[in-house]
KEKE-3310 file (N, C-alpha, C; in steps of 0.2 Angstrom, whole numbers, plus 5000, padded with zeros to 4 digits):
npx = (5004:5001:5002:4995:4989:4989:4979:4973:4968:4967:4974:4983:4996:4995:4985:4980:4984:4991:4998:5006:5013:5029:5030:5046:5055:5053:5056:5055:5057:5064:5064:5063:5050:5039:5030:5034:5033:5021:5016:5019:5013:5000:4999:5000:4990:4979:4981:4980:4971:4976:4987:5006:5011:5004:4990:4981:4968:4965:4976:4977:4968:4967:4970:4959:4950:4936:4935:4946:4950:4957:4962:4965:4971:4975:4985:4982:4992:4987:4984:4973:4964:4960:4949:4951:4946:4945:4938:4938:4932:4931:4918:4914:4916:4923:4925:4929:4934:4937:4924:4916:4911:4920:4923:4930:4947:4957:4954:4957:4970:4973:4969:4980:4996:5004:5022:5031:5046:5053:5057:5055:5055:5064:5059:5055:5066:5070:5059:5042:5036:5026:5026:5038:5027:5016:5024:5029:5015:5011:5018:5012:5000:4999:5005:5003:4992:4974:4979:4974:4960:4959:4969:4958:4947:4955:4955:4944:4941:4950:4948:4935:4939:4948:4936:4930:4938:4942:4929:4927:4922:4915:4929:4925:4917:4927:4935:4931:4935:4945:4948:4946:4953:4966:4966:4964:4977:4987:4987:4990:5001:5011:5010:5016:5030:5033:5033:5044:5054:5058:5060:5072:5080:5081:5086:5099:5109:5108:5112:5125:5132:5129:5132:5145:5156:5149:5137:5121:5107:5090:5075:5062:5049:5035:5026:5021:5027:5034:5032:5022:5003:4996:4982:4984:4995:4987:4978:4987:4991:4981:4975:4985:4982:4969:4970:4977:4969:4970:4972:4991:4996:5002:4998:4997:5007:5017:5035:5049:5066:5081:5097:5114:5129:5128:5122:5111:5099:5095:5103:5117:5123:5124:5114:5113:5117:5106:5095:5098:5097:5084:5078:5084:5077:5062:5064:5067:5057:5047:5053:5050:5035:5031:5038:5026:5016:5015:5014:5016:5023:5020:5034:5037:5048:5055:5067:5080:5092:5096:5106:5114:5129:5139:5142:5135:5123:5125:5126:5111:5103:5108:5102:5086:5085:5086:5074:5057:5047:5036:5043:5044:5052:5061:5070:5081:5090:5089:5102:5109:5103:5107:5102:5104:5105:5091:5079:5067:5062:5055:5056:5052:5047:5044:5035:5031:5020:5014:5017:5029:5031:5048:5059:5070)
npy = (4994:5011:5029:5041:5053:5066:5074:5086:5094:5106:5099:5099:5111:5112:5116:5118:5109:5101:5088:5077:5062:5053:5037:5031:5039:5052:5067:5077:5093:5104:5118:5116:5111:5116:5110:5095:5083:5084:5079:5068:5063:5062:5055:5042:5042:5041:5027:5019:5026:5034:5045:5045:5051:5058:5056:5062:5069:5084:5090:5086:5094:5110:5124:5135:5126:5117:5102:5090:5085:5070:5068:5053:5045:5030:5015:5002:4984:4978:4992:4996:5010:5017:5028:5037:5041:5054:5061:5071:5075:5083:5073:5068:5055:5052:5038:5033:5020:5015:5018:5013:5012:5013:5003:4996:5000:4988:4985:4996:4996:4985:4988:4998:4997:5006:5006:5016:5026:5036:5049:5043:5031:5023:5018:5004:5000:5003:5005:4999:4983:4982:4991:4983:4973:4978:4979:4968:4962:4970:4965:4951:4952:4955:4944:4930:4920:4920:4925:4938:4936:4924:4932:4944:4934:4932:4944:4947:4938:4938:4951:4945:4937:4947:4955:4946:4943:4954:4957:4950:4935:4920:4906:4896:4902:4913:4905:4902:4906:4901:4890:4896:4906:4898:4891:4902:4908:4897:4897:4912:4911:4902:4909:4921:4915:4907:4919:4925:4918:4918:4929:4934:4927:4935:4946:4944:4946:4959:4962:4959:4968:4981:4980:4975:4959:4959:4952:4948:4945:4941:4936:4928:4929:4920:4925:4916:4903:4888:4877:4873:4872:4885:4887:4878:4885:4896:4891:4888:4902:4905:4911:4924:4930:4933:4940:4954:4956:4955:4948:4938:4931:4925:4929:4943:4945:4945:4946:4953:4948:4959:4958:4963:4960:4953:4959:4970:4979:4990:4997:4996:4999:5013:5027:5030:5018:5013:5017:5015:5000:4998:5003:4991:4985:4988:4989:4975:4968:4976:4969:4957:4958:4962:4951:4940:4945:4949:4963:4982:4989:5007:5018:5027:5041:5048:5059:5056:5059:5064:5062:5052:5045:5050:5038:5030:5035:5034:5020:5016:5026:5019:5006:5008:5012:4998:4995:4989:4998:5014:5028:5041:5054:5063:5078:5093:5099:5097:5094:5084:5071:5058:5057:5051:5038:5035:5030:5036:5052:5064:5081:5092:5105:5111:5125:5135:5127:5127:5116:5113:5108:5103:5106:5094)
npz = (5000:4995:4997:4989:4986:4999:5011:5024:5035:5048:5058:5072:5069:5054:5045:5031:5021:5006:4997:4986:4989:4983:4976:4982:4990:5002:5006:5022:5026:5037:5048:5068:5076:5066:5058:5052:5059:5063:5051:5047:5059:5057:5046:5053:5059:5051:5051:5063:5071:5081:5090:5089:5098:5108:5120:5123:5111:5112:5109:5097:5087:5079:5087:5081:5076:5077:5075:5066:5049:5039:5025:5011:4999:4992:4986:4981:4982:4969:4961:4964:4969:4983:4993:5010:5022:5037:5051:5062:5079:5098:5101:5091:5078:5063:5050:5034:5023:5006:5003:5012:5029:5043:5058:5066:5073:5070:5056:5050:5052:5047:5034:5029:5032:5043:5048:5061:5063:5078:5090:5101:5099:5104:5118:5116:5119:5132:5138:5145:5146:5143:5131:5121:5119:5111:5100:5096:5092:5082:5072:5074:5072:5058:5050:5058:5053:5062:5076:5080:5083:5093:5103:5104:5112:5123:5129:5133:5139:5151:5156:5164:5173:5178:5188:5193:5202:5209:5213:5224:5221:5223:5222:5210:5204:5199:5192:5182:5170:5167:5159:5147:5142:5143:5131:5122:5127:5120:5106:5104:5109:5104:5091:5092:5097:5087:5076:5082:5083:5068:5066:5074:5064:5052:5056:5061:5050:5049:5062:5062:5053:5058:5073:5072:5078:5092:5102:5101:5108:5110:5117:5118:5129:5139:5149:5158:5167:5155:5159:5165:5158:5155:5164:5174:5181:5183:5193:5202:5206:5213:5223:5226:5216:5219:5232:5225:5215:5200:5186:5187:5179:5161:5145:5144:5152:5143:5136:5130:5128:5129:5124:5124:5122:5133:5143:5148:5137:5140:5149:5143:5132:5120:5120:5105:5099:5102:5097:5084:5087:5089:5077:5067:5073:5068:5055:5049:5056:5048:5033:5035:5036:5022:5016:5020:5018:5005:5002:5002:5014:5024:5028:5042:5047:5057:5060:5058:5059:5071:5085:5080:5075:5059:5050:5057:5051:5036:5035:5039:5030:5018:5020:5022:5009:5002:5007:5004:5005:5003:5008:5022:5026:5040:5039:5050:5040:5025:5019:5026:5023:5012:4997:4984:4983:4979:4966:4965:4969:4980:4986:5002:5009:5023:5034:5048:5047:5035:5020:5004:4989:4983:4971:4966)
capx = (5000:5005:4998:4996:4988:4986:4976:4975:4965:4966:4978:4989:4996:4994:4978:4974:4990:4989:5004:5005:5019:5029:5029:5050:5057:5047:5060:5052:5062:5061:5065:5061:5042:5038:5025:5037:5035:5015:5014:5018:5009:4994:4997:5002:4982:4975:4980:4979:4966:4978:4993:5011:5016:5000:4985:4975:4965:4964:4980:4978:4965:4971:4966:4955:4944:4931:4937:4953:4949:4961:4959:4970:4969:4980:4986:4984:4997:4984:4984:4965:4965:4957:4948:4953:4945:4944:4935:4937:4932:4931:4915:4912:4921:4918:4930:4926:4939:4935:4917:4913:4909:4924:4919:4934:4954:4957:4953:4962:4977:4975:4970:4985:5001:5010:5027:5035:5052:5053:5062:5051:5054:5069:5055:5057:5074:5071:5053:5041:5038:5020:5029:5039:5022:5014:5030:5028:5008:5009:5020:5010:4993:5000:5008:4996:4982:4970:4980:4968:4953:4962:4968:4952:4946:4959:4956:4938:4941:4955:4944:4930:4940:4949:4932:4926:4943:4939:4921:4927:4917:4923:4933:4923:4916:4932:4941:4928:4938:4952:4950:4946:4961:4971:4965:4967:4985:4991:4986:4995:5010:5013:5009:5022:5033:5034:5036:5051:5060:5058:5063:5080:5086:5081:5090:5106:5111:5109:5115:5133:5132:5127:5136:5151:5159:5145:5132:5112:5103:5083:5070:5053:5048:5029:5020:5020:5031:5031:5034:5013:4999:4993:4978:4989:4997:4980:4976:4993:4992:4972:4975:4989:4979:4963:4972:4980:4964:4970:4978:4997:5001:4997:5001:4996:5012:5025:5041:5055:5072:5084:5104:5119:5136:5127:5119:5103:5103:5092:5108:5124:5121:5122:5107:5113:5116:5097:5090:5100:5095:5078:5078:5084:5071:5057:5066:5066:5050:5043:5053:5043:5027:5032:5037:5024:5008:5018:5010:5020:5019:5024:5037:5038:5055:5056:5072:5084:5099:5096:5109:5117:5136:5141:5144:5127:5116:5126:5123:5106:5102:5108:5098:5082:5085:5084:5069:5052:5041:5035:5046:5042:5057:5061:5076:5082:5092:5089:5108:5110:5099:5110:5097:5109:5103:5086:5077:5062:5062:5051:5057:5045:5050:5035:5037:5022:5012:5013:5021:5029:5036:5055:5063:5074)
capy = (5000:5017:5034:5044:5058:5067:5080:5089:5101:5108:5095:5103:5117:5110:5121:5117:5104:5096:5084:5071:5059:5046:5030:5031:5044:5058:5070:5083:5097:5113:5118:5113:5114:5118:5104:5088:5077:5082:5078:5060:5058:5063:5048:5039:5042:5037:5018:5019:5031:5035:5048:5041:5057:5060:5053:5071:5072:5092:5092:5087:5100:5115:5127:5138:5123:5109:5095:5089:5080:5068:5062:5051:5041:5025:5012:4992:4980:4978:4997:4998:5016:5018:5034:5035:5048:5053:5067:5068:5079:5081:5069:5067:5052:5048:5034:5028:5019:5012:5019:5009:5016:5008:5003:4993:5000:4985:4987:5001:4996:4979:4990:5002:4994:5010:5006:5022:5026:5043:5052:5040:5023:5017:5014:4998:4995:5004:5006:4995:4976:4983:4993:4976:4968:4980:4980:4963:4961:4972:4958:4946:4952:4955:4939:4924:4920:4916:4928:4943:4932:4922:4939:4946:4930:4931:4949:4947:4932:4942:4955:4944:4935:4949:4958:4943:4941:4961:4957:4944:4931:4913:4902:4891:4908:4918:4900:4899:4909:4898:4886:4901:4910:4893:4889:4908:4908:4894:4902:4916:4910:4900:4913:4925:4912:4905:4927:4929:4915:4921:4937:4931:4923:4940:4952:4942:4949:4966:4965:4960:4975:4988:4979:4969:4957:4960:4945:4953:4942:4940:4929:4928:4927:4919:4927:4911:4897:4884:4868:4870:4874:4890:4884:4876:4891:4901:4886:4888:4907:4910:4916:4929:4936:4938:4947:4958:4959:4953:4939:4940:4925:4924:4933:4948:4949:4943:4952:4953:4952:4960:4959:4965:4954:4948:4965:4972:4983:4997:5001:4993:5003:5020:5027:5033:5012:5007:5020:5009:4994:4998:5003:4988:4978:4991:4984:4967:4966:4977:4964:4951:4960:4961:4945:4935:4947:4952:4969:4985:4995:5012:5018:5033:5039:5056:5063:5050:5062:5066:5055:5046:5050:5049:5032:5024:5038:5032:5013:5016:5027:5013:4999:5009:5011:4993:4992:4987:5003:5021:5032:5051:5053:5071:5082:5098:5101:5091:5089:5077:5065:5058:5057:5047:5030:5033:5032:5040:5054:5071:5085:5094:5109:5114:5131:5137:5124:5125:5111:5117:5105:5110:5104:5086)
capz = (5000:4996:4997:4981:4988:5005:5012:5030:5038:5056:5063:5074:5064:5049:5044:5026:5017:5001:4994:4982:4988:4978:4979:4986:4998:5003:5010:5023:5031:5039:5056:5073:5079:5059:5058:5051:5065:5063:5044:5052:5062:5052:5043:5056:5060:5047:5051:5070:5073:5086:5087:5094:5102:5114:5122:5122:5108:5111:5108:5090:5083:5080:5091:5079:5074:5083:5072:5062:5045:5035:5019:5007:4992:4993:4981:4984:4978:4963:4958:4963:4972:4989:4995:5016:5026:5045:5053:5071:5086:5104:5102:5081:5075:5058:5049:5030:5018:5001:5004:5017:5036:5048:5066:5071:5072:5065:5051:5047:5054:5040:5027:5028:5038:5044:5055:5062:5071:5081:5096:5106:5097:5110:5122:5114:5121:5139:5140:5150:5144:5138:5124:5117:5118:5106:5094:5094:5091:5076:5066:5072:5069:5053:5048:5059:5055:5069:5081:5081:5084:5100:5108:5106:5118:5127:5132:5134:5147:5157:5160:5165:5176:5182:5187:5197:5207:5211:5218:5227:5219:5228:5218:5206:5198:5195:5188:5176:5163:5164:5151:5139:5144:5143:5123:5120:5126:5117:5100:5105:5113:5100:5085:5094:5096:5078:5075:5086:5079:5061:5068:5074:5057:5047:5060:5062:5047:5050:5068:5061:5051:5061:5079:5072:5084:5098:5103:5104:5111:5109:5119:5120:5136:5135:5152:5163:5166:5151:5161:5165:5153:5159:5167:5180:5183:5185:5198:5207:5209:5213:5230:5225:5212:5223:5236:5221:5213:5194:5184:5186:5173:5156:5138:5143:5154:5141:5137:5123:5132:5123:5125:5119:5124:5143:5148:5147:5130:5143:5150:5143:5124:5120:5117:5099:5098:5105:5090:5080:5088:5086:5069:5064:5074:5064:5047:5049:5056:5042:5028:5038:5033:5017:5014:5020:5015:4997:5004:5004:5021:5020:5034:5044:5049:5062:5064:5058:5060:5079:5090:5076:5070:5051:5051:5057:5047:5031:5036:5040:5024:5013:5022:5020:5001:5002:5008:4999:5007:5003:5015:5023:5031:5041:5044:5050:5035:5019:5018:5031:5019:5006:4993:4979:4979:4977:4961:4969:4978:4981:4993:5004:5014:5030:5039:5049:5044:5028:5016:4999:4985:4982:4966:4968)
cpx = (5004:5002:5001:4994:4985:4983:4975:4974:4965:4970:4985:4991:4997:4986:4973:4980:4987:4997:5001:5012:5022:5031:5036:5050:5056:5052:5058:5058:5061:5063:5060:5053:5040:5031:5025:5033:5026:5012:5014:5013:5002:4993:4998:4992:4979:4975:4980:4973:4971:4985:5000:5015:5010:4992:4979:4973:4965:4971:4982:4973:4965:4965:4959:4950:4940:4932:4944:4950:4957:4959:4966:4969:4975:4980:4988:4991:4996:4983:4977:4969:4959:4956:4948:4952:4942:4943:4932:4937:4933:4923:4915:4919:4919:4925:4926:4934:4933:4927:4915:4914:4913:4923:4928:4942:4957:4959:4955:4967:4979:4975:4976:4989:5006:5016:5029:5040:5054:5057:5059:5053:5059:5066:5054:5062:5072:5065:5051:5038:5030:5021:5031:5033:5017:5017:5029:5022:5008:5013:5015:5003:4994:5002:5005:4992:4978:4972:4977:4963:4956:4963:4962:4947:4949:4959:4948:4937:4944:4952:4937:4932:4943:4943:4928:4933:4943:4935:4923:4921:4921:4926:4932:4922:4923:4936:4937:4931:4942:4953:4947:4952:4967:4971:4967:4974:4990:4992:4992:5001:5013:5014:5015:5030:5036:5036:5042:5056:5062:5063:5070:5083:5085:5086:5096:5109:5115:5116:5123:5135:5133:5132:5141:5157:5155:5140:5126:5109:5093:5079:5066:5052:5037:5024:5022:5026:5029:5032:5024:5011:4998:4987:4980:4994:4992:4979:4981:4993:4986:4975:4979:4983:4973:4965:4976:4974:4967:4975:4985:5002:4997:5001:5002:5004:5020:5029:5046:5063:5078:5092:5110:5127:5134:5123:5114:5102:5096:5098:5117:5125:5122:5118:5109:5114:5109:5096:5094:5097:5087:5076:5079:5081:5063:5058:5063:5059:5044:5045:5048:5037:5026:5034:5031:5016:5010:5014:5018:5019:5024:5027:5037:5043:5057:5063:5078:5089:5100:5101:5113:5124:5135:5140:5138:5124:5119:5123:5115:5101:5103:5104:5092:5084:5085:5077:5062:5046:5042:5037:5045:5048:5058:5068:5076:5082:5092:5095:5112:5106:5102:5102:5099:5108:5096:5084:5072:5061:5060:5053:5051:5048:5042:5041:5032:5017:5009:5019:5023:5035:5044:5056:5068:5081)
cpy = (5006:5023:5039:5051:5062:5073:5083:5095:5100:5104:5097:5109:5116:5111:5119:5115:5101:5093:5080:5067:5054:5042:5027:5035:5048:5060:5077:5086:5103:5112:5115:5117:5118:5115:5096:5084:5078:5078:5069:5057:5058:5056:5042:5036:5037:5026:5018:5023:5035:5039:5043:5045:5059:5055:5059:5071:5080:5094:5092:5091:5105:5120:5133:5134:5119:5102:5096:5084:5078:5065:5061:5046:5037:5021:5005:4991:4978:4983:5000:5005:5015:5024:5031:5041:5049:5061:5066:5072:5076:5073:5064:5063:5048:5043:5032:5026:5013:5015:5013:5013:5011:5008:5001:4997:4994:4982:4992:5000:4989:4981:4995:5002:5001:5009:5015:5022:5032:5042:5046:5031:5018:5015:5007:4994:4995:5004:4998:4985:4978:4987:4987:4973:4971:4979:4972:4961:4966:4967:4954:4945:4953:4948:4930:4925:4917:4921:4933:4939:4929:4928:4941:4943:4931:4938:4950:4941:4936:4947:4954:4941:4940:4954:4955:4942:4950:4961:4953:4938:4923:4909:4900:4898:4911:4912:4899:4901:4907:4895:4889:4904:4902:4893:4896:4908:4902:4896:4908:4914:4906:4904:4920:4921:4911:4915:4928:4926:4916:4925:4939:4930:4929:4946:4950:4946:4955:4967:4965:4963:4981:4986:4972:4968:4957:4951:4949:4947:4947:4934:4932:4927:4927:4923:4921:4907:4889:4877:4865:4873:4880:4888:4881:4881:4895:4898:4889:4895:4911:4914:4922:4933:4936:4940:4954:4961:4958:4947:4942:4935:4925:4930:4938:4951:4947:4950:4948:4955:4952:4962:4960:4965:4957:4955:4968:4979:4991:5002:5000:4995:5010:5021:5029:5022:5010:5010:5015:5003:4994:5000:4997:4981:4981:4987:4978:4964:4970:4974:4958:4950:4958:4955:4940:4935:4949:4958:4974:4991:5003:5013:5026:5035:5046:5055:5059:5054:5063:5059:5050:5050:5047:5041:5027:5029:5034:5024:5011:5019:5021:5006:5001:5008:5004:4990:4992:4994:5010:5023:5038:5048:5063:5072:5088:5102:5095:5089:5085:5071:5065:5054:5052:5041:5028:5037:5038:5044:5064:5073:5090:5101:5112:5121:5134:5135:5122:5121:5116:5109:5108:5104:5099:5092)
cpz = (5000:4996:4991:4981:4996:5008:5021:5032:5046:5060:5068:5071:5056:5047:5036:5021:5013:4999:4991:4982:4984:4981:4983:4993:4995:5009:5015:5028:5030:5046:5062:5074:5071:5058:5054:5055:5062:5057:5045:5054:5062:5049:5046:5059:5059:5046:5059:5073:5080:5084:5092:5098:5109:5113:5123:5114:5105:5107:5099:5085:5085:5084:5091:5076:5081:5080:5067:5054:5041:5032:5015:5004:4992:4986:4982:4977:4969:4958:4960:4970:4978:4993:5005:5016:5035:5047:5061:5075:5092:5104:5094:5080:5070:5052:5042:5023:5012:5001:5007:5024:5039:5054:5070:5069:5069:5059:5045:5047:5049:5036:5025:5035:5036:5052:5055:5068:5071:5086:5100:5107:5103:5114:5122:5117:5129:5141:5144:5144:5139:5129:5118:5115:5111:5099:5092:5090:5084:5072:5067:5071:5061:5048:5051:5059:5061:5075:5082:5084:5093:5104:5109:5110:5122:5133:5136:5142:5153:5161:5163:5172:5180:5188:5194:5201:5212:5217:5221:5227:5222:5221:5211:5202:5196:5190:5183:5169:5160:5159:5146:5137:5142:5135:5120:5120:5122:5110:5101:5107:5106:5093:5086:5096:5090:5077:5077:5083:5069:5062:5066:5069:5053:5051:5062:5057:5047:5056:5068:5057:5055:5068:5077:5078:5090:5097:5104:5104:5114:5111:5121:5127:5136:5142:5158:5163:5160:5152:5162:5160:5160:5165:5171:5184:5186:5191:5204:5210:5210:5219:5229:5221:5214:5227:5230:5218:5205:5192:5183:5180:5166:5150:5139:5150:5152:5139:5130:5130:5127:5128:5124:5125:5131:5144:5143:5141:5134:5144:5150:5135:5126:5119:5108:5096:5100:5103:5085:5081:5085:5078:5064:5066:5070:5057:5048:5051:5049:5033:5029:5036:5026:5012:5015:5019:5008:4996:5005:5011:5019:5030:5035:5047:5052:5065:5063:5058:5066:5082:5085:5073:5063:5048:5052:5051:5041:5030:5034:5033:5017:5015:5020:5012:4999:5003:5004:5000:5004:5010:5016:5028:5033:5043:5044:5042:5028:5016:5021:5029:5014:5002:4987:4977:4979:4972:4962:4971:4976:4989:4997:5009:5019:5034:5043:5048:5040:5023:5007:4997:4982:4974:4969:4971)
residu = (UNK:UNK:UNK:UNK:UNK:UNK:UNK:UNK:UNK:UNK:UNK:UNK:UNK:UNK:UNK:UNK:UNK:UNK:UNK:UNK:UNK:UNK:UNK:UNK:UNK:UNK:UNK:UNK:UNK:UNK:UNK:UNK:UNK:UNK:UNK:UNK:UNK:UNK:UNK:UNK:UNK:UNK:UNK:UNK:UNK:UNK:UNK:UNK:UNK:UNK:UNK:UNK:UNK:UNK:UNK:UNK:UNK:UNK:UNK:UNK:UNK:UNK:UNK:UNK:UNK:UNK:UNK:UNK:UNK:UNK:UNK:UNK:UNK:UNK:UNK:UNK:UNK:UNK:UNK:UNK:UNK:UNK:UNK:UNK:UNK:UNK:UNK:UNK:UNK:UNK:UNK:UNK:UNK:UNK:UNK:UNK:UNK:UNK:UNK:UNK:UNK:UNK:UNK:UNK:UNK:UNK:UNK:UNK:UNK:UNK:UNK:UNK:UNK:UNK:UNK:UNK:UNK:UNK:UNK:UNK:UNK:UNK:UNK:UNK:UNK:UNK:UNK:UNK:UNK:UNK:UNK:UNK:UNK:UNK:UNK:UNK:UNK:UNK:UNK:UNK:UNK:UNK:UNK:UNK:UNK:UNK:UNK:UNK:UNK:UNK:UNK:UNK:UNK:UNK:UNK:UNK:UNK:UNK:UNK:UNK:UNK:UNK:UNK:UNK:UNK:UNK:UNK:UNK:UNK:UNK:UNK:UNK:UNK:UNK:UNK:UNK:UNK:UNK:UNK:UNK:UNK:UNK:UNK:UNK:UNK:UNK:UNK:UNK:UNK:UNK:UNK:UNK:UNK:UNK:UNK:UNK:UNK:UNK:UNK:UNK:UNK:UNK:UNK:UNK:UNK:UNK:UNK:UNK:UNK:UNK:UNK:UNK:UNK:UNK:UNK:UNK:UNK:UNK:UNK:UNK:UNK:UNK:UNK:UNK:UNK:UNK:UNK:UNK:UNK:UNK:UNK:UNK:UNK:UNK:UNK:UNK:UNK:UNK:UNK:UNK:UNK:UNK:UNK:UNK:UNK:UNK:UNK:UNK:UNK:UNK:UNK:UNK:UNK:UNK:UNK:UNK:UNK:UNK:UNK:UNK:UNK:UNK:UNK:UNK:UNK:UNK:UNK:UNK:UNK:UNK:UNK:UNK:UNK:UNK:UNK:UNK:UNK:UNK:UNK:UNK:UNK:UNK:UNK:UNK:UNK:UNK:UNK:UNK:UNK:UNK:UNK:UNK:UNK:UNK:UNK:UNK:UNK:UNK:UNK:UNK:UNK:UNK:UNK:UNK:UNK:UNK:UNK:UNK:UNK:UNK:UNK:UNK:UNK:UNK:UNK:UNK:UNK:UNK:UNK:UNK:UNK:UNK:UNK:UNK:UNK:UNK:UNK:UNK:UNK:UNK:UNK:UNK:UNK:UNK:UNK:UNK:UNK:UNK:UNK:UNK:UNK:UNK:UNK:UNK:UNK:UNK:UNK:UNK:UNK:UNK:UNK:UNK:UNK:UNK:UNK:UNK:UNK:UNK:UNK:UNK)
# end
């Protein structure tokens, strides 16, 4: 999927934008607090309903409207063109792609796969185990099938189960969710399993590129112990989790442990190496995509000069150029993007909000 045309009213300071990006690298630059980072995460929108810089709403319509609308015109693997539009207030939320009316996120986020890595994305490396779990769950809703459908029991029980360990409902009632929660988590642990180990084999490459000579070690960590079925587990630690009041075992508290030669890649990296790291855990997982929906996703790439010497940006510029996706990439200065190895490529300058095509 790619976008062929994009429009944007009211979002942030971005008051009344139009562009027509190509199907390469899409170069935007202009100074700090310009509206770069926003033009992102506009489209970043449009497949999440959700922005990756805030949880406030207010924050994202401009302060002289009552609604933000975006609209954009996409292009499947087939060439069939796809009208995407979203208009969203403090209450009003109105979602239609293809001319159809969309209820589920979902939905969106199947029908246009946007990854994005910003100032934020190390969270990945240092952040809390709920971030991995996300990172993780967009590969594998994207590549198992059956994994969406399970989680969405699995979450449906957890919260059923955690609700009656609340009330303090006696035993028989709060265990009844178990053997939902048990067939759920097999599906999943198994579907994030099968994903991790793929993972591994496509990102060794990289890693002796980017860290030659180091060891980066990567394990799945499933939520429980897997000497029992969950369900055995749930058994073994009722008591704890009704004096806590929710379930402590189970998928919803796996992790990615991430390592770099024996120590914890939170604080044994530089952080200019754990935006590295992570960047080249966003590739690999969006080769993954591509490989095994023969789907192109489009990538979003805030600020790739910040924090990186000469040396990685060069590395990292040439890996992208390899990669199968439509890029918007942003910087200060447009001459910190060597442009040279791609065929592709439209520049965009923003100042105040407003976007302007510059000549290659």
């Amino acid at each position: 999927m790619q976008l062929t045309e994009l429009r944007i009213r009211d979002f942030r300071n971005l008051v009344d934008v139009e562009l027509e990006p190509c199907s390469g690298l899409n170069l935007v630059s202009g100074p700090n607090a310009s509206g770069k980072t926003s033009l992102l995460e506009a489209i970043f929108y449009l497949s999440y309903l959700r922005s990756f810089r805030t949880t406030n709403l207010s924050d994202l319509i401009n302060h002289n409207a009552r609604d933000f609308q975006l609209f954009a015109m996409a292009k499947d693997q087939r060439q069939k063109e796809i009208p995407i539009g979203i208009r969203r207030g403090k209450i009003l939320l109105e979602v239609r792609a293809d001319h159809q009316e969309i209820k589920r996120v979902a939905d969106m986020t199947a029908m246009l796969p946007v990854l994005a890595i910003h100032p934020d994305s190390y969270k990945l490396v240092t952040g809390s185990p709920s971030d991995r779990r996300s990172y993780l769950d967009w590969g594998v809703f994207h590549v198992e099938h059956g994994f969406y459908q399970a989680w969405q029991r699995y979450r449906k029980a957890l919260s059923q189960r955690n609700a009656a360990l609340r009330s303090g409902y006696n035993r028989s009632f709060c265990t009844a969710w178990d053997h939902e929660l048990d067939s759920a988590a097999k599906t999943i642990d198994a579907s994030r399993s099968r994903y991790v180990q793929n993972l591994k084999v496509h990102l060794k490459t990289k890693i002796d590129t980017f860290f030659p000579g180091s060891q980066v070690r990567i394990d799945y960590r499933s939520g429980w112990s897997r000497d029992y079925r969950l369900s055995a587990v749930l058994e073994q630690t009722f008591d704890r989790d009704r004096r806590r009041g929710f379930t402590q075992a189970g998928p919803h508290r796996a992790d990615l442990l991430i390592e770099v030669d024996g120590k914890s890649a939170q604080s044994g990296i530089s952080r200019g190496q754990q935006k590295v790291l992570v960047a080249l855990l966003r590739l690999t997982q969006l080769e993954q995509f591509t490989r095994a929906t023969s789907r192109q996703c489009i990538l979003l790439y805030d600020d790739l000069a910040a924090e990186l010497d000469p040396h990685y940006r060069r590395q990292l510029l040439a890996l992208l150029n390899q990669m199968p996706v439509q890029l918007f990439l942003t910087a200060i200065e447009p001459e910190q993007i060597d442009k040279g190895p791609w065929a592709n490529v439209r520049r965009f300058h923003v100042e105040h909000g407003h976007i302007v095509r510059l000549e290659r």
